[in-house]
C-alpha angles and dihedrals in degrees: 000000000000102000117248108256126224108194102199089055099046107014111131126228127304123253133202108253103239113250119300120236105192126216119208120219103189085241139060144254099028079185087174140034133186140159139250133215091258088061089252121138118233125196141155128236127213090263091067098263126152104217136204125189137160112244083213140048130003118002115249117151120198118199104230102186135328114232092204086232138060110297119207125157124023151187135215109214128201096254090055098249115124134240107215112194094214121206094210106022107037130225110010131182114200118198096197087190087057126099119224131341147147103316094352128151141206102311099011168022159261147217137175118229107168116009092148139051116197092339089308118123111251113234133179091020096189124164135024137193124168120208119210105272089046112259113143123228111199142148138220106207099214140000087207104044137047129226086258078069112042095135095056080061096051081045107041087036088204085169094215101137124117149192118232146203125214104179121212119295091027123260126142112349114237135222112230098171126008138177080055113165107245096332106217133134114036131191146179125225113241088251085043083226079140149010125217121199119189130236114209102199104042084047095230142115107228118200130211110198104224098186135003127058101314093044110154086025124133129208149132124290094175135358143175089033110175098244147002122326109224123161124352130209134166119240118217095273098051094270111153110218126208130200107203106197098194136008110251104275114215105224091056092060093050094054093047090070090050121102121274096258098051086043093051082044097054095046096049079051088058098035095108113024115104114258111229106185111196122270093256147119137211131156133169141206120210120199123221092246093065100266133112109248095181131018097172117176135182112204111208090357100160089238127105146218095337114213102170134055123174131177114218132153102336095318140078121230114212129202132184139209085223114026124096089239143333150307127221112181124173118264111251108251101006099070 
């Protein structure tokens, strides 16, 4: 058993992200970046654009598909085609060889896989992994509130969200956990003995065993993280990163343990007022034996709110729910 991590109690010390270059995408919100096998990173922006851009070298972003909708999380399969967790239309699968097609977009296009559960309309689709044979691990953040509200969901805490199974070949999706705190990043273990998802508002990474012993278990990977659990991704040693987009703010956790009415009062007296996150960074990289190989921060870093956090050839590659493109930094001690 891979002992539960508290990361107040063991985490190691922090380091100094190494300095940002950005990288501007003509578009906002990239939430979410991978890579694909050419090296080259891929994100979506709040119009509905499927982005690709080189991490190195001279800027030149090439627009991949549109979803017609608000992409968020995304998977790079083996056969090059890409997973998009969409906000507003569910599981979608984009083949950027491919013409024309529903929603598509110059160079490629796009089908739903999953835009139901039990006959219920999926909403706030947010985070996507594939295991080998297929079969698609993704969330939906909350059955009350969409993606435009994400913050009434971290207020009200309706825990709603879920974590959800397509098998291969597509069919009904179906829900592995649910009353999940904010569902959001999902992984696979390299082994793919389990799967975590991370739940943003109970600042914590659950994990659900697939195989083994303890298959159908539930339990915590990681708990009492210092901030709030975003996207998820897995670096090429079986390091788990975590973007945290936001330190834990006092008053909201408060608030949280407060009854249902004060909490529905407090967010319709937010509502409307403009959410300025602070210009930092922190991400953190948790080993499979339960420490914290990195905890790397940026102090007045000019970047906000980062979502998104990917390991590739020596750097990490940063994305954010707010920013007008990305940051790729070197990783500390592997330049």
């Amino acid at each position: 058993m891979t002992p539960r991590l508290s990361v107040t109690a063991r985490t190691a010390g922090p380091g100094v992200l190494p300095p940002l270059r950005p990288i501007p995408l003509g578009g906002t919100g990239p939430e979410d970046v991978v890579v694909d096998r050419e090296g080259r990173v891929i994100t979506g922006v709040a119009d509905g654009r499927i982005l690709r851009v080189p991490p190195r070298g001279p800027v030149r972003v090439e627009e991949i598909a549109r979803t017609g909708g608000r992409p968020l999380g995304l998977e790079v399969l083996p056969d090059g085609r890409v997973l998009v967790c969409d906000a507003e239309r569910g599981l979608l699968r984009v083949t950027p060889e491919a013409g024309s097609g529903s929603g598509s977009g110059p160079g490629g296009s796009v089908e739903v896989l999953a835009d139901r559960v039990a006959g219920e309309p999926l909403r706030f689709c947010s985070s996507v992994a594939a295991g080998a044979d297929g079969t698609v691990y993704f969330t939906a953040s909350s059955r009350r509130f969409g993606h435009h509200e994400w913050l009434g969901e971290l207020m009200e805490r309706t825990a709603t969200g879920r974590l959800l199974r397509l098998p291969p070949g597509g069919g009904e999706p179906e829900v592995l956990l649910d009353g999940l705190d904010f569902a959001n990043g999902v992984v696979l273990a390299e082994d793919e003995s389990w799967v975590a998802v991370a739940e943003t508002g109970a600042y914590r990474l659950t994990r659900l065993w697939l195989s083994g012993p303890r298959a159908g278990q539930r339990d915590t990977l990681v708990e009492n993280l210092p901030g709030f659990p975003g996207s998820l991704s897995r670096g090429m040693d079986g390091t788990v990163w975590i973007a945290l987009a936001g330190p834990r703010p006092r008053p909201l956790d408060w608030l949280r343990r407060a009854p249902g009415g004060v909490r529905r009062a407090a967010w319709r007296a937010v509502r409307p007022l403009p959410i300025r996150p602070r210009p930092a960074i922190r991400v953190l990289g948790i080993g499979p034996g339960g420490r914290v190989r990195h905890d790397l921060r940026r102090r007045r870093a000019g970047y906000r709110m980062v979502t998104g956090v990917y390991e590739h050839d020596g750097m990490l590659i940063l994305g954010s729910l707010l920013e007008k493109g990305i940051v790729v930094c070197e990783l500390p001690g592997r330049a």
